[in-house]
NUFI-516429 format. One line per field, with one value per residue (C-alpha): residue number from 1; residue in one letter; x, y, z. Coordinates in steps of 0.2 Angstrom, whole numbers, padded with zeros to 4 digits, always signed. Example, Ala and Ser with C-alpha at 12.3 -4.5 7.8 and 13.67 -1.06 7.14 Angstrom:
num	(1, 2)
residuo	(A, S)
xx	(+0062, +0068)
yy	(-0022, -0005)
zz	(+0039, +0036)
END
This chain:
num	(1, 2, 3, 4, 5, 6, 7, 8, 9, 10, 11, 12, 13, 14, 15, 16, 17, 18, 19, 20, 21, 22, 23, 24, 25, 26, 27, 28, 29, 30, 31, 32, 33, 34, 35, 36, 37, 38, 39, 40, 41, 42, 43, 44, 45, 46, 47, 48, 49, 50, 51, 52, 53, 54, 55, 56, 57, 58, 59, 60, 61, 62, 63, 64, 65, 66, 67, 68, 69, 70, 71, 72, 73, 74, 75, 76, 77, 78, 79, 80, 81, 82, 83, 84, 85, 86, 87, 88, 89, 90)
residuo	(X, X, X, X, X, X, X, X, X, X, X, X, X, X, X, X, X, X, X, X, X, X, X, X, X, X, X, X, X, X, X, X, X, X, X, X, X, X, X, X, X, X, X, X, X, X, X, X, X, X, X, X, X, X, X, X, X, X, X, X, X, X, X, X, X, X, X, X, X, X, X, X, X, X, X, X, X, X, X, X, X, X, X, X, X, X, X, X, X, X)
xx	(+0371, +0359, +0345, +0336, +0317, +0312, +0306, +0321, +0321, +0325, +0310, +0310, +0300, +0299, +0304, +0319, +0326, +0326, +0334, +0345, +0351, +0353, +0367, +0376, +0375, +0382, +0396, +0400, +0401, +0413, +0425, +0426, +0430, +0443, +0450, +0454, +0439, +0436, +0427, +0413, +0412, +0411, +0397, +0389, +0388, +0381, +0367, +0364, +0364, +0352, +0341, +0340, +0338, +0323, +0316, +0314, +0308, +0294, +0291, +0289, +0278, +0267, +0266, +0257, +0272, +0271, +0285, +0292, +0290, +0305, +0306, +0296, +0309, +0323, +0313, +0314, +0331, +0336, +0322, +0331, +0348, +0343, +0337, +0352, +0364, +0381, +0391, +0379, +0395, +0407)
yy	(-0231, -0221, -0225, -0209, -0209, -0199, -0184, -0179, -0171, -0151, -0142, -0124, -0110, -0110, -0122, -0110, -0111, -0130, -0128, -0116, -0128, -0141, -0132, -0127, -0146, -0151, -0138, -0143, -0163, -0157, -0147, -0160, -0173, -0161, -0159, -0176, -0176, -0190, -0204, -0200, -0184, -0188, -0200, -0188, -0175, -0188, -0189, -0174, -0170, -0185, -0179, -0162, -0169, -0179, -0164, -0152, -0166, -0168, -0150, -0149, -0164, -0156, -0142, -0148, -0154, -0165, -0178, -0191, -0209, -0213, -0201, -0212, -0225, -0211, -0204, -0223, -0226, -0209, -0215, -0232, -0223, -0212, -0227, -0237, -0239, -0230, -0246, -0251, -0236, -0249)
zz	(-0503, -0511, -0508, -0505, -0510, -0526, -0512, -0511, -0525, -0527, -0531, -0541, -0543, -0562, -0575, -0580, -0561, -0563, -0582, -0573, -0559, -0572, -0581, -0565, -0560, -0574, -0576, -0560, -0564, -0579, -0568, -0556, -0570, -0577, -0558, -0555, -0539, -0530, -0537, -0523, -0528, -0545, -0543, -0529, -0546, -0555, -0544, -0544, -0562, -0565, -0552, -0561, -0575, -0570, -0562, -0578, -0589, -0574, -0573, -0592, -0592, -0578, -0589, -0603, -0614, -0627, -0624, -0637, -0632, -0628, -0615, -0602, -0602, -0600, -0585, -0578, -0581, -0570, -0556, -0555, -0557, -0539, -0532, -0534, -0521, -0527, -0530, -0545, -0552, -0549)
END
C-alpha cells in the first residue's frame, strides 16, 4: 500500500532541480513502459512522477506564482493519488 504521508516528499535546492528531477522521472516512467517492467515498477514510477510533479507546482506556488484555478484541484487529485493505496491502479 501506499500510504506514505505527503513528507515524504523529495525536496530540492532550486526550482530547476525539482524541474530537473521531474524530467528524469518521467523518462524513466516511459522507458520502463517501453521495456515491458513490472506492473510494480511501473506504478512505483508513477508515484514518483506525481510526487514530482506535485513538488514543482508547490515550489512555484511558494514562490510567488500565479497559478490558474484549475490547478488546485490538479494539486488535490495527485495528493489523493500518493495517498492512495496502490491497488486503487488495479
Amino acid at each position: 500500500m501506499n500510504t506514505r504521508p505527503l513528507s515524504h516528499l523529495e525536496t530540492y535546492d532550486s526550482a530547476a532541480a525539482a524541474a530537473q528531477a521531474l524530467d528524469q522521472g518521467m523518462q524513466a516512467l516511459v522507458a520502463a513502459e517501453r521495456s515491458g517492467a513490472s506492473e510494480g515498477e511501473v506504478i512505483r514510477l508513477c508515484d514518483e512522477v506525481i510526487a514530482r510533479r506535485l513538488r514543482v507546482q508547490l515550489i512555484r506556488l511558494r514562490s510567488g506564482w500565479s497559478a490558474p484555478p484549475q490547478l488546485a484541484a490538479q494539486l488535490a487529485r495527485d495528493r489523493l493519488l500518493l495517498e492512495e493505496p496502490a491497488n486503487l491502479y488495479n
